[in-house]
C-alpha positions as CSV (number, residue, x, y, z in Angstrom):
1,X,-67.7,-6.8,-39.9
2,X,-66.9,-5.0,-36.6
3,X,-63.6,-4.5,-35.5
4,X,-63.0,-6.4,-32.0
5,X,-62.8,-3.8,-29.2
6,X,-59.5,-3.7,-28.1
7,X,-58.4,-2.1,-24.7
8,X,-54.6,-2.1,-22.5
9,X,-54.1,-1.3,-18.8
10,X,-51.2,-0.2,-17.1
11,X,-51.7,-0.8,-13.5
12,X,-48.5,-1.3,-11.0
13,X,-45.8,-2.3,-13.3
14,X,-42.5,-1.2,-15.3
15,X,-44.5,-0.9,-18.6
16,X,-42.7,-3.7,-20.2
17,X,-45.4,-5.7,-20.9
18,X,-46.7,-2.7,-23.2
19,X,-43.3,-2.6,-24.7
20,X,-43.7,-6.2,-25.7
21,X,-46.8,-5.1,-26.9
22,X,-45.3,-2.7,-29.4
23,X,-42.5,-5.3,-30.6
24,X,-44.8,-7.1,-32.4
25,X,-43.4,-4.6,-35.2
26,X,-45.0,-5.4,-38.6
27,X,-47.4,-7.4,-36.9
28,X,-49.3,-4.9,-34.9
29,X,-50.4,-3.7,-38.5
30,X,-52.3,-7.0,-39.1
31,X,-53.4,-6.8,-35.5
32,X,-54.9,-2.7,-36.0
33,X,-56.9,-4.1,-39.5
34,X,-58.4,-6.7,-36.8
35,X,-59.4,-4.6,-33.8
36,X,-59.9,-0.7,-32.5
37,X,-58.1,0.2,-30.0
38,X,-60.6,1.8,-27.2
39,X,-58.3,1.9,-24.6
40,X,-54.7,2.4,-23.5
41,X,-51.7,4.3,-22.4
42,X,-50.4,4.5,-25.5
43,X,-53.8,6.2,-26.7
44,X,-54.0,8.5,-24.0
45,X,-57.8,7.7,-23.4
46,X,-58.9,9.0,-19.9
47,X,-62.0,7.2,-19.2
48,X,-62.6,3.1,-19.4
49,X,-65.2,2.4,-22.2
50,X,-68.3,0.1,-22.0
51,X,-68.4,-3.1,-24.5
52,X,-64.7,-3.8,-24.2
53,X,-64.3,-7.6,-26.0
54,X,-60.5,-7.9,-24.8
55,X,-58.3,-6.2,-21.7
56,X,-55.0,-7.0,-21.5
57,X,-53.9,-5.5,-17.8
58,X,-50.4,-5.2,-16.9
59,X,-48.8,-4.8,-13.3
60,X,-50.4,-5.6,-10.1
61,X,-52.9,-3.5,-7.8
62,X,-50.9,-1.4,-5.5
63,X,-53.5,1.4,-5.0
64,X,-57.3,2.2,-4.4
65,X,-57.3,4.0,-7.7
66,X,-56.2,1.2,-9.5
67,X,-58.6,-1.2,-7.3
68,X,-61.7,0.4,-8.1
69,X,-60.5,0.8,-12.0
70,X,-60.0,-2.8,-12.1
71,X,-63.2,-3.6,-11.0
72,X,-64.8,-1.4,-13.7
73,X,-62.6,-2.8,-16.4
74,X,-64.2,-6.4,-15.1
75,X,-67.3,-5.2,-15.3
76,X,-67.0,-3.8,-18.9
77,X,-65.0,-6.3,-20.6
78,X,-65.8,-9.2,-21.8
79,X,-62.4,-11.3,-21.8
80,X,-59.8,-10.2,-19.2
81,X,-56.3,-11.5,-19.7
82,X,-53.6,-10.7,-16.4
83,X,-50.6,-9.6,-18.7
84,X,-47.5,-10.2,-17.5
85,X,-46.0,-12.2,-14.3
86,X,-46.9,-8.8,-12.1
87,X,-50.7,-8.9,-13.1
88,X,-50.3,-13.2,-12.7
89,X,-48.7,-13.1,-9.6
90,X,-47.8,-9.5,-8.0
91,X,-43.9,-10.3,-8.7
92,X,-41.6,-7.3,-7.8
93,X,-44.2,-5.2,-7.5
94,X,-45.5,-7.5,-4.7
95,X,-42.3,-7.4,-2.7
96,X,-43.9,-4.7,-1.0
97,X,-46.0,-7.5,0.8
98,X,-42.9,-9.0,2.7
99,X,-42.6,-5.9,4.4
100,X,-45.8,-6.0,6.3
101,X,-45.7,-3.1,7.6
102,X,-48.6,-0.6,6.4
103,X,-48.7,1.4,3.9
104,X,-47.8,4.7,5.7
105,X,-44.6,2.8,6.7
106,X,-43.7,1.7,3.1
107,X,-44.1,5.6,2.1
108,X,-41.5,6.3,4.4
109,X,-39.2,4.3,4.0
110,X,-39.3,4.6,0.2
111,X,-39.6,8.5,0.3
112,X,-37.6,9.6,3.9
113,X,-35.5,6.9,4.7
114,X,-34.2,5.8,1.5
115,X,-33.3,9.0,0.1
116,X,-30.8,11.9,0.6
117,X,-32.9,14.7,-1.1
118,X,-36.7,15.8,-0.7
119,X,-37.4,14.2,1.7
120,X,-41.1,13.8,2.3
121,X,-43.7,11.6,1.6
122,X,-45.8,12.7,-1.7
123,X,-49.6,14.2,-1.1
124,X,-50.6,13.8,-4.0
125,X,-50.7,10.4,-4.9
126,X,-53.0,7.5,-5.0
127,X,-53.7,5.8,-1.4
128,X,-51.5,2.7,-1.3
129,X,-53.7,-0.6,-0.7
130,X,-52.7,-2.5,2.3
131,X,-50.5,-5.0,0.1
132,X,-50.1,-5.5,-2.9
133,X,-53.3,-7.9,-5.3
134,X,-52.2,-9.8,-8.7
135,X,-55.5,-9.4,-10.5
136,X,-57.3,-12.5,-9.8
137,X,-57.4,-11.9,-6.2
138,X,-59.4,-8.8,-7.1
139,X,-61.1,-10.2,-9.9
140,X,-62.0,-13.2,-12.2
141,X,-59.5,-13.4,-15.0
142,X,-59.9,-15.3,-18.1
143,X,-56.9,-15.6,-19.2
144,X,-52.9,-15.3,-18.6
145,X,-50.3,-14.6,-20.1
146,X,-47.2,-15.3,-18.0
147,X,-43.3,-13.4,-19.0
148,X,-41.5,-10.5,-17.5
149,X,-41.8,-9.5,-19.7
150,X,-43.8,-11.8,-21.9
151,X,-42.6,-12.0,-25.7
152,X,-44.1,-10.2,-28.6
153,X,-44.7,-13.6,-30.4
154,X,-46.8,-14.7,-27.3
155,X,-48.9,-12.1,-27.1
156,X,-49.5,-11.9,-30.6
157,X,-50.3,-15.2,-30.8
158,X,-52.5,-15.2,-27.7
159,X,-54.5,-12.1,-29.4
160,X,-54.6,-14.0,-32.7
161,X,-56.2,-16.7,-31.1
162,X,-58.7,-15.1,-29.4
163,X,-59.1,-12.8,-32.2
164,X,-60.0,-16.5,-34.2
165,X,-62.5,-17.3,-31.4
166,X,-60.3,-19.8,-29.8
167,X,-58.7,-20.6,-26.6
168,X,-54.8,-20.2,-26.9
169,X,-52.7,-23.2,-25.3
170,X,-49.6,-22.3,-23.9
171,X,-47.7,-25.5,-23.9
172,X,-44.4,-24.2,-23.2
173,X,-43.4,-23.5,-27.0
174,X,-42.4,-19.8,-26.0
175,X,-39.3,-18.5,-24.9
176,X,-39.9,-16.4,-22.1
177,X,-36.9,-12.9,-21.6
């Protein structure tokens, strides 16, 4: 039987939701004899496969690079789970929103104002979005998995029951950190 195709995103975020990811411990072992992992930062793949069965995308969409690789993730995967509160709902990342004021003026303040030492806004980065998107105001999501991060034992679970062809329920019986 083939092994369900397996692929993590690391959009605008801490990375904690991948290091939730890798406490699952002893239990990522059963997880690797269920799935191949096609894509993610931990694999150091460069380019998005086709014929992904599962995404799990942490962190919100805080540039046009990660806007456009969202939208080909959607279009290549089959289930698409926003993992983590900043993919659910933009959280800290999205505190750049109540600034309304521009990207060019959010790059100044983080890079000139706010700093004693090089000062200068960074050329070669990513063009900043506008504001700042939680996934499903990009695209359709199929799934959530709310926690900041959320805990191993969720998103193993969550996995597991996809993995088993059903919808989790989250009712609540997770402890969120």
């Amino acid at each position: 039987m083939a092994k369900v195709r397996l692929a993590t995103v690391w959009l605008s975020g801490c990375s904690g939701c991948h290091m939730s990811f890798l406490d699952q411990d002893e239990k990522l072992l059963e997880l690797a004899d269920k799935v191949e992992l096609v894509h993610s930062p931990i694999a150091d793949i460069k380019d998005f496969p086709e014929n992904v069965d599962i995404t799990l995308v942490e962190g919100a969409v805080g540039n046009e690079e990660q806007l456009e690789l969202l939208k080909k993730i959607r279009r290549r995967t089959r289930i698409l789970i926003a993992f983590g509160d900043c993919a659910v709902n933009g959280n800290v990342t999205a505190l750049r929103n109540i600034l309304n004021e521009g990207r060019e003026n959010v790059l100044k303040r983080a890079y000139v104002e706010n700093t004693m030492f090089n000062q200068g806004v960074p050329t070669q980065i990513p063009r900043l979005t506008e504001r700042v998107f939680a996934l499903n105001e990009v695209v359709k999501v199929d799934f959530y998995i709310p926690g900041c991060p959320p805990p191993a034992s969720l998103i193993n679970y969550v996995l597991n029951e996809f993995l088993d062809g059903r919808i989790p329920v989250l009712d609540g019986k997770f402890k969120y950190g």
